[in-house]
N, C-alpha and C positions, 0 to 999 in steps of 0.2 A: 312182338310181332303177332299180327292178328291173323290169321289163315285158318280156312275153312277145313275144319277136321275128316279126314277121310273116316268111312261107316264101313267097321268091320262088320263085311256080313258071309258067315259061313256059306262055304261052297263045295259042292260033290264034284269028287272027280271028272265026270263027263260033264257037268257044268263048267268043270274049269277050263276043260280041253277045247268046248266050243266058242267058249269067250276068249280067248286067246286066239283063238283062229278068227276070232269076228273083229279084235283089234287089229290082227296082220292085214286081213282086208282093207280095214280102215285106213291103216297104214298107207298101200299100195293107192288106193284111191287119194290120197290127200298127194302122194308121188306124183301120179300120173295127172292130174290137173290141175292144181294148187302151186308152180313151182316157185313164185314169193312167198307163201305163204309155207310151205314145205321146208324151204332154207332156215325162213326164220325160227320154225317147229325146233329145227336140228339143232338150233341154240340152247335151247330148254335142256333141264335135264333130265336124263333119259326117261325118271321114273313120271313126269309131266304127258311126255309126248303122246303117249297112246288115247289118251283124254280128250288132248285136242286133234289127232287123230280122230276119232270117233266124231265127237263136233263136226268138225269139217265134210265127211264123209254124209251125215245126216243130211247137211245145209243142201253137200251136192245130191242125194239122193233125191230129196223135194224138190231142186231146182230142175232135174232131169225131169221131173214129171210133169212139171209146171212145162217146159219148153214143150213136151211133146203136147201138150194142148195147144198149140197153135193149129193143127190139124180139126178145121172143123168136127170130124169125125170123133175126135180123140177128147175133146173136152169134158164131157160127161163123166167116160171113163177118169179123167187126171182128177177131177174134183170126188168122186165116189174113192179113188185110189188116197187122197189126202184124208176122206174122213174115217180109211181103214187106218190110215198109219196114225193118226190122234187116236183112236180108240186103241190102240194094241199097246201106242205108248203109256195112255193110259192106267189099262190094264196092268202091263209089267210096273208101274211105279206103284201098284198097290197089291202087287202080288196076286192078282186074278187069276181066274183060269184062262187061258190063249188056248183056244181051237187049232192046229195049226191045218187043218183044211180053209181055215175062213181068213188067217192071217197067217202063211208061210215066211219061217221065220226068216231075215233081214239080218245082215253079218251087222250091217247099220246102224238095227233098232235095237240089239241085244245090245251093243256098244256102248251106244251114247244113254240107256235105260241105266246101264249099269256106271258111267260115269257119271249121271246126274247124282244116282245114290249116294255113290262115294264121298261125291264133292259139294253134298247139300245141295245142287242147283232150285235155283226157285223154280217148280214147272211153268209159272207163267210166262217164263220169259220164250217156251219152244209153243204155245197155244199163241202168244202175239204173235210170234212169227210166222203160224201156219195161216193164222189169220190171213196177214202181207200176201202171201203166196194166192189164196186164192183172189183177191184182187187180178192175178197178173191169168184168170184162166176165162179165157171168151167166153162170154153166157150164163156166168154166174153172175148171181146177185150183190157180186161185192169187186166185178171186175170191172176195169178204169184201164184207159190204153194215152191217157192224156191226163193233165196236172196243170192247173190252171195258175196255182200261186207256189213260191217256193212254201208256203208253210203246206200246201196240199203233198208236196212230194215230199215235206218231211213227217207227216204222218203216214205215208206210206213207210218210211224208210224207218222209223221207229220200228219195227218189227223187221221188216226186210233184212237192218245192219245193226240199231242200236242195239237190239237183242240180241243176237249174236256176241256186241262186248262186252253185253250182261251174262251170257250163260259162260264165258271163256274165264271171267274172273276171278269168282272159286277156286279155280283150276290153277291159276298162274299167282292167285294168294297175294295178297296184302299186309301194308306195314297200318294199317288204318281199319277202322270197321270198313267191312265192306260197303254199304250204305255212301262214306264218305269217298268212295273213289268210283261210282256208280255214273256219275254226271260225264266226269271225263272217259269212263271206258265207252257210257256209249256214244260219244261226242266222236270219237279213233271211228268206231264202226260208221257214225255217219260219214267221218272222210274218206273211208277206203270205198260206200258204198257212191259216192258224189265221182271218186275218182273214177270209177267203173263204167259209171253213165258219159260220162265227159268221152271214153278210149271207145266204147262201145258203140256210141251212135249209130255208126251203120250198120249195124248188125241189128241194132234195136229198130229201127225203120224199117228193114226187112221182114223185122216181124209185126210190125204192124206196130210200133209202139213211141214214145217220143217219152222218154224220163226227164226232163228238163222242164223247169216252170216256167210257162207258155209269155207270163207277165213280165219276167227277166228278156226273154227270148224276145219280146215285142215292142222292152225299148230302146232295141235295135233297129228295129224292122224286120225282125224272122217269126216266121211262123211256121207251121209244122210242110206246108206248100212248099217255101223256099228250102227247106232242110231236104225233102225227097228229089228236088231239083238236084241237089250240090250230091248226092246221092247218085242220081242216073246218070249227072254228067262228068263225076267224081274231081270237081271243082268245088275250092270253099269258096263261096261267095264273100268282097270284105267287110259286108255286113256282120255273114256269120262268123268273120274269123273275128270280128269287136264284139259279138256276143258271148265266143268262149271264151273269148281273153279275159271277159265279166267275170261271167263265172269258174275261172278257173283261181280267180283272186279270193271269190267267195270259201271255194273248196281248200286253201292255205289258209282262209281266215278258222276254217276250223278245225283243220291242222294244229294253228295256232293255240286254241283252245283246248284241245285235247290232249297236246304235247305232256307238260305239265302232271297231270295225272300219270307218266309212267313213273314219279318218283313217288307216288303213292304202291307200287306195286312192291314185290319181294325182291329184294336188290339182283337177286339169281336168276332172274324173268327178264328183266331190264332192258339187257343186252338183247334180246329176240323181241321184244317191241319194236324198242330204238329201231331196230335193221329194218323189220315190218313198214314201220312209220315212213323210216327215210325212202325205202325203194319204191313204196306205193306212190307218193310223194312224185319221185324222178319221174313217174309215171306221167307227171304235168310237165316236168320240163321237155321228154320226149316228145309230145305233143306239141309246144313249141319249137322244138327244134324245128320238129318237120313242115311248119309255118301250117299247124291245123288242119294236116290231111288227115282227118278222122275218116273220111270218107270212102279213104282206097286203101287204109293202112289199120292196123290193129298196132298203135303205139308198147312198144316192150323195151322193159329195161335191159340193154345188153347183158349178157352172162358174165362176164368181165367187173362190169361194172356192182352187179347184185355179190357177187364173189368178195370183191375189194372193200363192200359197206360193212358183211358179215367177219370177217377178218378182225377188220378197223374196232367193230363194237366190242369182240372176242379181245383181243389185245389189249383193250384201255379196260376189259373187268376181270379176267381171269386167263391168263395164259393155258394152265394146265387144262381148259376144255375146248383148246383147239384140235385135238383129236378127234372129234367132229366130223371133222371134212375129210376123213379121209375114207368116210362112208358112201358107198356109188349116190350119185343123185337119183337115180329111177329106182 
């Protein structure tokens, strides 16, 4: 088995005590918004979780910034606030000195600094993604609120998600050089990020935004016009409900492809993919159930149902770690 070796690196006691308090953080945050993604954490074992804890809490940290530039007012500040948090990250991966008048320290950035360390993370993989992010902030020079071809939204998304299944991977360890399981983790992250835009729409409209490629959407007949419509009058037109049905075939085609790659991971990981995969996944059938009411409805996989997948996964790979669940969800 090939797994990326954790980096013993000595720690002082009040070091130790505030990174453990900056995991629990991490923790509470991946609870409190993440609940697919949280369940499936809880599969991992224990000594995993805090890692991808940290992870996910970063992801949300930048995304809360990014969202709060939608405020004309606020834009300047979210983008000068992205190029503190790459400089501090910076910094902590090479040991600099941090001001903390000029960057106050982040349960967040002490977190995921110190799980990159551990688990060799490549740093390029958190520099493309901050990249992605400011795309998403008004009046910068790399921001886009439209995607003309589906290859434009997947260079977006290459940072947005593929990076994201590149910095998780270390962390959840392979039976393969990492290298060779690199294609399918971030192929998982473009689906979970495809499934988001599909459930999201109206929320992304509201913000000004349309993530869906304009040249799919067109040969239907939809354009970003017809979307704010079915928006205001919280009807799918059946134009657009033959344009998500498209692309939500597209977003299982690379399901499809990404699948596959969880047998390159560590067999002990498996089981919290699988779960991940599958309920994001359901995410599409919800969306048909309700015959494409993206518009008035925020598509969620019942509790019952995410319950019953994580079970299911736990049972067919090791019984003795369903003790698990008998951990509060919040």
């Amino acid at each position: 088995m090939n797994q990326s070796a954790v980096l013993d690196q000595p720690v002082l006691p009040d070091q130790s005590e505030r990174l453990d308090r900056a995991y629990r953080d991490c923790r509470r945050i991946a609870a409190a918004h993440g609940r697919t993604y949280f369940l499936a954490t809880r599969l991992l074992e224990p000594e995993r979780r805090p890692a991808v804890h940290a992870l996910y809490a970063f992801a949300r940290m930048v995304d809360d910034i990014v969202d709060a530039s939608d405020a004309p007012s606020r834009a300047a500040e979210s983008a000068a606030r992205l190029d503190r948090i790459e400089h501090e990250l910076r910094a902590r991966l090479v040991d600099a000195p941090i001001d903390p008048d000029d960057a106050p320290e982040d349960p967040a950035l002490l977190a995921v600094s110190d799980t990159i360390r551990r688990y060799s993370i490549a740093a390029e993989h958190f520099w493309v993604f901050l990249d992605a992010m400011r795309m998403d902030i008004p009046g910068g020079p790399q921001y886009r609120d439209r995607y003309p071809t589906m290859a434009d939204l997947r260079d977006y998304m290459r940072g947005s998600a593929a990076a994201i299944g590149l910095q998780l991977l270390p962390v959840l360890g392979t039976v393969v050089p990492v290298v060779d399981a690199e294609p399918a983790a971030a192929a998982l992250g473009e689906a979970f990020q495809l499934t988001n835009f599909l459930r999201d729409i109206g929320e992304d409209l509201d913000r000004g935004r349309v993530y869906l490629p304009a040249d799919e959407l067109a040969a239907f007949g939809v354009d970003a016009e017809l979307l704010y419509h079915c928006r205001e009058s919280g009807r799918t037109d059946p134009r657009v409900r033959r344009a998500l049905a498209h692309l939500i075939a597209i977003n299982r085609g690379v399901y499809r492809r990404a699948t596959p790659g969880i047998e390159l991971l560590s067999p002990r990981v498996r089981p919290a993919i699988r779960t991940a995969a599958t309920l994001y996944g359901s995410i599409l059938d919800e969306i048909e159930r309700t015959d494409y009411a993206v518009f008035t409805r925020r598509a969620v996989v019942p509790q019952h149902r995410r319950l019953r997948v994580a079970v299911r996964e736990h049972l067919s790979a090791s019984p003795r770690l369903l003790p698990v669940f008998g951990e509060p969800l919040r």
